[in-house]
N, C-alpha and C positions, 0 to 999 in steps of 0.2 A: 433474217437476211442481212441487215446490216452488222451484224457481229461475225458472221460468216464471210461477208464481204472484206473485213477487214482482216480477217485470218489470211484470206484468199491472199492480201495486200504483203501482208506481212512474210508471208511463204514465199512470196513475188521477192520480197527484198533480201529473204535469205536466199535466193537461189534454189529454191525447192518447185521445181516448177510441177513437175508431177501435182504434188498434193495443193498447189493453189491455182492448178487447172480442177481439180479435184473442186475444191469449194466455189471458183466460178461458175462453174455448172452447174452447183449446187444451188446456189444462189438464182441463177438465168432461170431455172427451173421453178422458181419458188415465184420468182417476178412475173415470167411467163403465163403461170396460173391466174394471180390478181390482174395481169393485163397493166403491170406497170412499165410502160414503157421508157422512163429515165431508165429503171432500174435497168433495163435491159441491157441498155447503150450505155451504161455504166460497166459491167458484165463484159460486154463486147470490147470496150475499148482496154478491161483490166487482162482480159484474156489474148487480146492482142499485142499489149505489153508482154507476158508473157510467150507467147509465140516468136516476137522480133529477140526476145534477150535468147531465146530457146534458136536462133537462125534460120526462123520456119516464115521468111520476111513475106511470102506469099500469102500464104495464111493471117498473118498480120495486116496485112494491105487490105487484107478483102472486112477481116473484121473492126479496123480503126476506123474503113469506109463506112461500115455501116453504123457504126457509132456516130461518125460526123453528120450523117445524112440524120438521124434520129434527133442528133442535139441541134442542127438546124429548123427541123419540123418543130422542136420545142422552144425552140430559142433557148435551150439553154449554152446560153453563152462560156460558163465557166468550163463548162465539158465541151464545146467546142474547142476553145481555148486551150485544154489538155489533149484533145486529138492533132491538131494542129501543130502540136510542142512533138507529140510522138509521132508524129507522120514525117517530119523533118530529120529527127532522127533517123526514122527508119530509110528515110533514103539517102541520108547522109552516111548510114552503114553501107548502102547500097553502090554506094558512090555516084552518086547520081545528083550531084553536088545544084543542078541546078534548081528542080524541084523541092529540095530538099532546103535552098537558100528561099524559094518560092513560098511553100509553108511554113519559115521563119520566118520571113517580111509578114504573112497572113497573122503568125501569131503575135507581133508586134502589132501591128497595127489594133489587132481587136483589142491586144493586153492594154495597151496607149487608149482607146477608147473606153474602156471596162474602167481605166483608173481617173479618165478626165472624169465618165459621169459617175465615180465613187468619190473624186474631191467635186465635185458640183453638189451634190448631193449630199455631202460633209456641211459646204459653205452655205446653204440653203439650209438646214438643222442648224447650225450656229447661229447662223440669221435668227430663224425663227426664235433660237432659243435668245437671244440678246432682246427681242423685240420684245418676248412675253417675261422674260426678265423688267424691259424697262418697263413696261403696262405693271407687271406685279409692283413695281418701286413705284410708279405713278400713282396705282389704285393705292400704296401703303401712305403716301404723300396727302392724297384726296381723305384718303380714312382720317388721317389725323389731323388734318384743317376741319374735317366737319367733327371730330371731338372737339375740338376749341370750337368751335364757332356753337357747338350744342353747349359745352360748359358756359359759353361766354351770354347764351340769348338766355340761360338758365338763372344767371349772376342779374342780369339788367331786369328779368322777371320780379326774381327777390328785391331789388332795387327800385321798383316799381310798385311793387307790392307793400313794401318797409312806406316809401313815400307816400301811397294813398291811403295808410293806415293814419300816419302823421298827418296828412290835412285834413283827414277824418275827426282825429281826434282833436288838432287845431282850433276845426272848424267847431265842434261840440265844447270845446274849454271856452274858446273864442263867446260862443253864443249863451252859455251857460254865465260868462263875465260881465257881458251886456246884460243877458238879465236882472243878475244878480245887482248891475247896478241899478237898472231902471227902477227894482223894485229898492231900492235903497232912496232914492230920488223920490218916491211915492210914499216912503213910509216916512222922508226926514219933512215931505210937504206936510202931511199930518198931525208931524209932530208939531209943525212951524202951524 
């Protein structure tokens, strides 16, 4: 349906309205069945395009309504947004310049809100990404103070270790000396 749909678009833009009513249909048809209803009011509003360039502007009225009315029950906004652009046309061919300026203020206004909450929603993603940026540069910060602080409690280990060996052995040179002389003191009384 979607490669069809865009045939349908493409015949729209050559002026061949014949054969991209042809694949509208083709497409409503195929949607119809799944019960997709974007796809429908997609359909309706590409085939109302066609109708208004075709100067069948009644036919187009009824089918761009029923596309607006579908993308409001969905909210989808973006296909509102494009009925609203063609409904202004169509009665701006109409000459019916009031409506027709009516549905222009409409699609301004929603285009002007579509794009405040798309840079809202821009600035809110950058946010976030600057925040988990600075956390990722914090946590790479944090990681490497505790490498030093692990090499550094690892050095004063060995350094603590190197010293108790030394008073250990100090301590055994130390008492081995004393003996050595006690017994020297004992054997020169002896001798004496």
């Amino acid at each position: 349906p979607r490669i069809q749909f865009h045939l349908a678009n493409l015949y729209l833009d050559k002026e061949e309205f014949d054969k991209s009513l042809q694949y509208f249909d083709s497409v409503n048809t195929q949607q119809v069945a799944i019960n997709n209803q974007f796809g429908q009011a997609e359909c309706d509003l590409g085939k109302g395009m066609v109708m208004s360039r075709s100067g069948k502007f009644d036919e187009a009225l009824k089918l761009y309504s029923r596309s607006l009315r579908t993308a409001n029950e969905l909210n989808a906004r973006n296909m509102t947004l494009a009925c609203y652009k063609e409904l202004a046309a169509l009665y701006e061919a109409r000459r019916d310049f009031e409506k027709s300026l009516a549905y222009q203020k409409r699609h301004d206004v929603l285009k002007d809100s579509l794009f405040s909450e798309s840079t809202m929603e821009k600035l809110s993603q950058n946010q976030v990404r600057f925040e988990t940026e600075s956390k990722d540069t914090e946590i790479a910060a944090l990681s490497q103070l505790r490498l030093k602080q692990t090499s550094e409690i690892k050095r004063q280990e060995l350094v603590r270790n190197i010293l108790v060996v030394v008073a250990a052995l100090s301590t055994f040179l130390l008492f081995s000396v004393y003996r050595n002389g006690q017994r020297r003191k004992r054997i020169n009384r002896l001798l004496l």
